[in-house]
C-alpha positions in Angstrom: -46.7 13.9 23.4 -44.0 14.2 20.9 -44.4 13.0 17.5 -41.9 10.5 16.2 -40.0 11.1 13.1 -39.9 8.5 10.7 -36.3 8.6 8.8 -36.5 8.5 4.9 -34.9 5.2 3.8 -31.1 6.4 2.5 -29.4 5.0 -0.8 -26.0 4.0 -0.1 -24.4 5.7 -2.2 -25.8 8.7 -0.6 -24.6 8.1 2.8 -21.1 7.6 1.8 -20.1 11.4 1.6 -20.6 12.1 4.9 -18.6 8.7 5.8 -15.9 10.4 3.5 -16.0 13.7 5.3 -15.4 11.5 8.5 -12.6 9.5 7.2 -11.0 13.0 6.1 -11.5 14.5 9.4 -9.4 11.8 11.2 -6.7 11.8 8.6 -7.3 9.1 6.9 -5.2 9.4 3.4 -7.0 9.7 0.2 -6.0 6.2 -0.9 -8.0 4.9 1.8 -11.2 7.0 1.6 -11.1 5.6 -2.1 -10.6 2.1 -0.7 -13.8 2.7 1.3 -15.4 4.0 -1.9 -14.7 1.2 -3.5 -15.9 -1.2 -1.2 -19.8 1.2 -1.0 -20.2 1.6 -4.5 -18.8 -2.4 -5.1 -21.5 -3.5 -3.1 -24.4 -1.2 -4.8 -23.5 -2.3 -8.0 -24.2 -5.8 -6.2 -27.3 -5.4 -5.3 -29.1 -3.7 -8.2 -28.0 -6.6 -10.4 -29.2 -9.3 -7.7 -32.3 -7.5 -7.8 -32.1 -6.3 -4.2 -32.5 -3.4 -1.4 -29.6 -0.5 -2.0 -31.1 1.4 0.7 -28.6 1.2 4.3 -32.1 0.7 6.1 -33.5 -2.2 4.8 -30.3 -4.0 3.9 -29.6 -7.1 6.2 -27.0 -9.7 6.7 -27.8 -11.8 4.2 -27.3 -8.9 1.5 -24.1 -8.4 2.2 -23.3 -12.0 2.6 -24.6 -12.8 -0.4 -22.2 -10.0 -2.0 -19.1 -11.5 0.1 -19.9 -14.7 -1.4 -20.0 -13.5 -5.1 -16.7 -12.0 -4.4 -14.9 -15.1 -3.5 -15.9 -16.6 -6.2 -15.1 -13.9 -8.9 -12.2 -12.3 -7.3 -9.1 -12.8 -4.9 -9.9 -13.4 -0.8 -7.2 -10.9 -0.3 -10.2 -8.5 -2.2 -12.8 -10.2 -0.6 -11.0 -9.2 2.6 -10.0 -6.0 1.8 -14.3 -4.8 1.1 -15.2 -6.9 4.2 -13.0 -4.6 6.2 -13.9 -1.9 4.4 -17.7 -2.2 4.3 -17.7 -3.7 8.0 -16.7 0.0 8.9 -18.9 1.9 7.1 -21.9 0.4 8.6 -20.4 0.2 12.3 -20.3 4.4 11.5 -23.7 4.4 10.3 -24.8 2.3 13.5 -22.7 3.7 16.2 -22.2 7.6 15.4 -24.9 8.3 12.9 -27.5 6.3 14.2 -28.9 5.7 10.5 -29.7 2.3 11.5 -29.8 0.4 14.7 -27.7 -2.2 14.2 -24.6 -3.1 11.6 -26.3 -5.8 9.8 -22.2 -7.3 9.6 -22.7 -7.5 13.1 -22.6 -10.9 13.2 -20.3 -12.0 10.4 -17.3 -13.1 10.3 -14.3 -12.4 7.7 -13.6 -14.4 5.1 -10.5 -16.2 5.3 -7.5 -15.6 3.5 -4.8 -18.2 2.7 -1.2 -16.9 3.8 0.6 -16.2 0.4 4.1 -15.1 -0.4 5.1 -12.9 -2.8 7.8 -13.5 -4.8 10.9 -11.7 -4.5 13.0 -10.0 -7.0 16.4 -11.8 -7.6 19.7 -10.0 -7.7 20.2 -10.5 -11.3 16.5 -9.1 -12.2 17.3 -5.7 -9.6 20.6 -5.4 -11.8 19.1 -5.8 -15.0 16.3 -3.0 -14.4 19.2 -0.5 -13.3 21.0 -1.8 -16.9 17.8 -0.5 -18.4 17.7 2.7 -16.8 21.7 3.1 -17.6 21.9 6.2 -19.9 22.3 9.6 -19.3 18.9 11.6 -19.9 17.2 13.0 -17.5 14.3 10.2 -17.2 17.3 8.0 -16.6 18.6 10.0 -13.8 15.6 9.7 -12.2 14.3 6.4 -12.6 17.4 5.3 -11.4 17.2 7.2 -8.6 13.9 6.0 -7.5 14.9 2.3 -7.9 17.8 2.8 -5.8 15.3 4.0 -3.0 12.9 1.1 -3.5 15.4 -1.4 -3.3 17.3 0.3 0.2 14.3 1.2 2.1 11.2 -0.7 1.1 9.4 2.3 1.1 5.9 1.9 -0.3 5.1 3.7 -3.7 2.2 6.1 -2.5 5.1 7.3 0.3 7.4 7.6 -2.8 5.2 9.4 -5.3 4.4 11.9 -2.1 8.2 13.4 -1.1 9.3 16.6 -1.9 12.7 18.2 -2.1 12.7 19.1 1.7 12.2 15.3 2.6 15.8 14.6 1.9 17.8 14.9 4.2 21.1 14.3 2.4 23.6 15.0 5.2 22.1 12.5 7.5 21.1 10.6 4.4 17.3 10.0 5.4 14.3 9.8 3.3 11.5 11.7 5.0 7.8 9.5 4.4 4.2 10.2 5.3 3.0 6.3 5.9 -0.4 5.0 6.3 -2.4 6.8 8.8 -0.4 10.0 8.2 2.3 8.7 10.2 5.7 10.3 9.4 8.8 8.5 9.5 12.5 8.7 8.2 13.6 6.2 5.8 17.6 5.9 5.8 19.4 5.4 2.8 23.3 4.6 2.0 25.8 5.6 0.4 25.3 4.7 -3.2 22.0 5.8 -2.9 23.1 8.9 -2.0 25.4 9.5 -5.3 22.3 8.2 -7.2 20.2 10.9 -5.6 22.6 13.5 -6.3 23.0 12.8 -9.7 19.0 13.2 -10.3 19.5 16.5 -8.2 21.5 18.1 -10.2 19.8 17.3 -13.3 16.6 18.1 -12.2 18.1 22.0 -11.5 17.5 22.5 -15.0 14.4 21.0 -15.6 11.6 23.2 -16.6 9.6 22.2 -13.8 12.4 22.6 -11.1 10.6 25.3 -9.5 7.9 22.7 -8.0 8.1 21.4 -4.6 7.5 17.4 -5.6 11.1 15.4 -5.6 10.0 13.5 -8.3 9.1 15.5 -11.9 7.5 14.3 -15.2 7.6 15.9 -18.3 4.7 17.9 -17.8 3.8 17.2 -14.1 5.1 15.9 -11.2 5.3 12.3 -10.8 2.3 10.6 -9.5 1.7 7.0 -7.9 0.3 5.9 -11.2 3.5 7.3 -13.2 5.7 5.2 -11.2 4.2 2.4 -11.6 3.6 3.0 -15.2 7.4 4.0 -15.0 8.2 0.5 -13.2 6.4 -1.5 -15.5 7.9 0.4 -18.4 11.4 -0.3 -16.9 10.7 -4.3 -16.6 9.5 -4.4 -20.0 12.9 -3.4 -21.3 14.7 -4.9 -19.0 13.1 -8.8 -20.5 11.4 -9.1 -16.9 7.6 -9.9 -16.4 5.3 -7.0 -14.5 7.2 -6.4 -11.7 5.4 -4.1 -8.4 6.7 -2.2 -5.9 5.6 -4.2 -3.3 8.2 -6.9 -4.3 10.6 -4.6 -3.4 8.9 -3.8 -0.1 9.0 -7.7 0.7 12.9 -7.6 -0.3 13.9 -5.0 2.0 12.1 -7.3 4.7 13.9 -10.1 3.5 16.8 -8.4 3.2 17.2 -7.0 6.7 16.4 -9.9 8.6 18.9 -12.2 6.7 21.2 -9.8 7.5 21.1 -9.9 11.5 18.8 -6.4 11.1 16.7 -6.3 14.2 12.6 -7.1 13.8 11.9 -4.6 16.2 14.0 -2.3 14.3 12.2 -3.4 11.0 9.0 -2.3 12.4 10.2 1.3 12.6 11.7 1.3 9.5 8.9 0.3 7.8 6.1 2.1 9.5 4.5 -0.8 10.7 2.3 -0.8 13.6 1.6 -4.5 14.3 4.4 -7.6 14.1 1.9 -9.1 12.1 3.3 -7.9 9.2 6.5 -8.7 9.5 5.7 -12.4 9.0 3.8 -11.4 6.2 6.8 -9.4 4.4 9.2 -11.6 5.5 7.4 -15.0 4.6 8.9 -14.9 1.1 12.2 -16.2 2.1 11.9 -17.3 5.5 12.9 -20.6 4.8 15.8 -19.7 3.2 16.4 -17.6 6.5 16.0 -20.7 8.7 18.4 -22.9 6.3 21.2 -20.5 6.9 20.3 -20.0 10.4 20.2 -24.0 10.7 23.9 -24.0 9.1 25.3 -22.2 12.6 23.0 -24.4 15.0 23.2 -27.7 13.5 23.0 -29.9 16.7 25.4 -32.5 15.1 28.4 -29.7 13.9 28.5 -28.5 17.6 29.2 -32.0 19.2 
């Protein structure tokens, strides 16, 4: 009769690698294997300060309730949310294709809930007054103007940004080429003042030292990274007299933008890169009421008698 093999009780933190080398495998982007990462080692700090299991075996649903909880109460339910999903994951792998354990022990659970909020949207005046800031001639100029003007006409997200090289425009058809979440390409179109904007950080860029790289978007040393454009960004609003503005904002305004003017929502969802309408309530919450007002203006029941 065949002995059984008892399994050696597993840290956490040394299961996750193999969960990485899965997420890599199916393409997830490095932005979300870090997510992931986040959520694992998150919890671990959790439970050696509580005092508790950190061992994938012997951790049960109160654990990582207990851990959920802590997070509401010490951070945003938008993060609390965001580990949930993330965590909820990593255990169905280590349940269903690893077999580590028998059972998720967030099998059970449910997520915690997250109040709908809006974000705010970036006026006219404040979009105007950050091109004012980036009005001279140099060549960081150039380019931060250039990558404003892209923001602000397609909504792109700022990891898609940070990621295009010079072979993603498309300058005759005017069309931004984007890897989106779940390595999902797209094309991003852009118009015609954009376009002059683009070209004008083209040309400078020629005779940049770092010309020779592949990545649109160069530093002074480097290309351009995530992080430098929102260092950039925040940089930007500073002089400008704005508080921190994101990129995000003007992911929502695009959204906002679109709808108010007749755009299509099945359209937005292309443009985007969004896979589920969900989201464009979410993105287009910000102003929706001010959508319906003008919408109310043509169908007022009393103007049509």
């Amino acid at each position: 009769m065949p002995s059984k093999i008892r399994a050696l009780p597993i840290p956490l933190l040394d299961l996750f690698p193999a969960f990485a080398l899965t997420l890599q495998a199916a393409g997830r982007s490095p932005e979300t294997v870090k997510s992931y990462r986040l959520a694992v080692n998150s919890l671990d700090s959790f439970l050696h300060r509580a005092g508790q299991p950190r061992c994938i075996q012997e951790l049960r649903r109160a654990h990582v309730e207990a851990y959920i909880a802590e997070l509401l109460r010490t951070r945003t339910p938008g993060t609390a949310a965001n580990r949930y999903r993330s965590l909820q994951q990593f255990f169905k792998w280590a349940a269903g294709t690893e077999k580590v354990i028998a059972a998720s022990p967030m099998a059970e659970m449910r997520p915690p809930h997250v109040p709908e909020q809006t974000t705010p949207l970036i006026s006219e005046g404040d979009i105007r007054a950050l091109f004012a800031a980036c009005a001279g001639a140099t060549f960081e100029d150039r380019r931060d103007t250039a990558i404003l003007a892209l923001l602000v006409d397609t909504g792109m997200r700022r990891g898609e940004l940070a990621g295009m090289r010079l072979g993603d425009l498309d300058r005759a058809l005017q069309l931004a080429r984007v890897v989106g979440k779940g390595s999902r390409p797209r094309s991003c179109p852009y118009g015609k003042r954009t376009a002059v904007l683009l070209d004008r950080y083209l040309r400078i860029r020629a005779g940049h030292r770092l010309a020779h790289r592949a990545e649109l978007w160069l530093g002074r040393v480097a290309p351009l990274t995530a992080s430098g454009i929102y260092q950039m960004l925040r940089e930007r609003a500073k002089a400008a007299g704005l508080q921190h503005v994101h990129t995000h904002q003007f992911r929502h305004g695009f959204a906002h933008a679109y709808l108010a003017a007749g755009g299509q929502e099945t359209d937005l969802l292309r443009l985007a890169g969004w896979k589920s309408r969900q989201m464009l309530s979410r993105y287009g919450a910000a102003a929706a009421d001010e959508r319906a007002r003008e919408a109310y203006k043509k169908l007022s029941p009393m103007d049509r008698l």
